[in-house]
C-alpha positions as CSV (number, residue, x, y, z in Angstrom):
1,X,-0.3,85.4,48.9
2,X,1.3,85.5,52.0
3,X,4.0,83.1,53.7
4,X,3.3,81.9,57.0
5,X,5.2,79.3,59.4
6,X,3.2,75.9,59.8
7,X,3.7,72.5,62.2
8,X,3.7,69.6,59.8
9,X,3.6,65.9,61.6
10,X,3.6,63.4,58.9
11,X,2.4,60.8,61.2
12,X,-0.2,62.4,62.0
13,X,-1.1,64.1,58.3
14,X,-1.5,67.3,60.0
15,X,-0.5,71.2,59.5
16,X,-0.5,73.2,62.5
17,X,-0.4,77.1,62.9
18,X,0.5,76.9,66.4
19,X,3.6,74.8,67.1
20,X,2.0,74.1,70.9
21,X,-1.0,72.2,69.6
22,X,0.4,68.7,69.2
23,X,4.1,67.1,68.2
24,X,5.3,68.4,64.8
25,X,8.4,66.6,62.7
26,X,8.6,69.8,60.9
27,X,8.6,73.3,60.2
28,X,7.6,75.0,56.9
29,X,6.7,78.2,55.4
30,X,4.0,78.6,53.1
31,X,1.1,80.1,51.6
32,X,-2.8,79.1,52.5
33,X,-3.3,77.2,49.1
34,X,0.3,75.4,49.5
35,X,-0.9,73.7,53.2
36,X,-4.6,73.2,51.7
37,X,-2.7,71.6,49.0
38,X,-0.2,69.6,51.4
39,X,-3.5,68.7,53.3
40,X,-5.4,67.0,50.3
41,X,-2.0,65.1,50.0
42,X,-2.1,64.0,53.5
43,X,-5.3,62.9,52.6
44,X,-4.3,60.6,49.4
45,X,-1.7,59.2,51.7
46,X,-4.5,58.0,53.7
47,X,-7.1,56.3,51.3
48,X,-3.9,54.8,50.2
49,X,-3.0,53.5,53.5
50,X,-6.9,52.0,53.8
51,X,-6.2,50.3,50.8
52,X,-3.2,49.0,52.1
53,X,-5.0,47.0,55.0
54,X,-6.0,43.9,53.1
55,X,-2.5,43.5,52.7
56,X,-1.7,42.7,56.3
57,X,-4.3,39.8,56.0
58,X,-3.3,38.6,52.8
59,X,0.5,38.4,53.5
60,X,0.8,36.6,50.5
61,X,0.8,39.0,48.4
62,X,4.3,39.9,47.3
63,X,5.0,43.6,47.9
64,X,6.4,44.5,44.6
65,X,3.4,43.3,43.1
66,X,0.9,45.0,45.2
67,X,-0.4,48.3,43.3
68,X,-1.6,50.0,46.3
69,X,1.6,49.9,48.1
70,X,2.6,51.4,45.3
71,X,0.4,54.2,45.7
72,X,1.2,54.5,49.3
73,X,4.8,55.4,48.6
74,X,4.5,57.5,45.8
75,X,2.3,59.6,48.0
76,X,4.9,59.5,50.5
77,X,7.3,60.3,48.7
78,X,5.2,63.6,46.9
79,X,4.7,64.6,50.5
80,X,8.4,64.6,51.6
81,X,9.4,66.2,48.4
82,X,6.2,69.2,49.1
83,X,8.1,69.5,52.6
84,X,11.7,70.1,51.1
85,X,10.3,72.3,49.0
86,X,8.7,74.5,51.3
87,X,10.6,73.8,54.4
88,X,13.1,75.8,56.4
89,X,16.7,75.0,56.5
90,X,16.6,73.0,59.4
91,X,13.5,70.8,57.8
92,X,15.4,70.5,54.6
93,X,18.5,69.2,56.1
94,X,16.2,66.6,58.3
95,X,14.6,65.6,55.1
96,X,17.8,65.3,53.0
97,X,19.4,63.1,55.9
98,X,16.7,60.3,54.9
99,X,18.5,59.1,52.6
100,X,17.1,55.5,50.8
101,X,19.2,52.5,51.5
102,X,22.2,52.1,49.2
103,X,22.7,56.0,49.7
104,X,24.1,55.8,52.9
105,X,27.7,56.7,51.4
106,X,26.4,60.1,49.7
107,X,27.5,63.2,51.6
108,X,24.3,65.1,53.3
109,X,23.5,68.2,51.7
């Protein structure tokens, strides 16, 4: 299949052909099954964040012990992975410079 160039915002959860549509955070290059793929992701990350909603109602509820947050950032985290992996340079390095807290030390790729 062939590469193409694609607009990915993931605030947004969207995939853009045309980088003049709407803000983008990054720029990848992939296949038509790798975005449709990226796209049902985007879509997990939502139903997770829906799930998440009771949480802001229920602030009880300790976040290590909340299952659907868990879900949320696993998804996440699969998504920023799927964009390193099919990035550009330029989205790889942005992506590499989020390091987690307690990484701050560790030289950027």
């Amino acid at each position: 299949m062939e590469k193409k160039t694609y607009y990915v915002s993931v605030q947004a959860g969207s995939v853009l052909e045309n980088k003049e549509d709407a803000a983008y955070e990054f720029e990848i290059v992939a296949t038509e099954q790798e975005v449709e793929q990226l796209a049902e992701q985007f879509e997990m990350l939502s139903d997770a964040d829906n799930a998440t909603a009771a949480r802001g109602i229920l602030p009880g509820v300790p976040y290590h012990q909340d299952d659907e947050q868990d879900i949320y950032d696993h998804t996440l985290t699969d998504i920023y992975r799927r964009l390193y992996e099919l990035g550009t340079e330029e989205t790889r390095h942005a992506i590499a410079s989020m390091r987690p807290i307690g990484d701050q030390d560790k030289p950027v790729n």
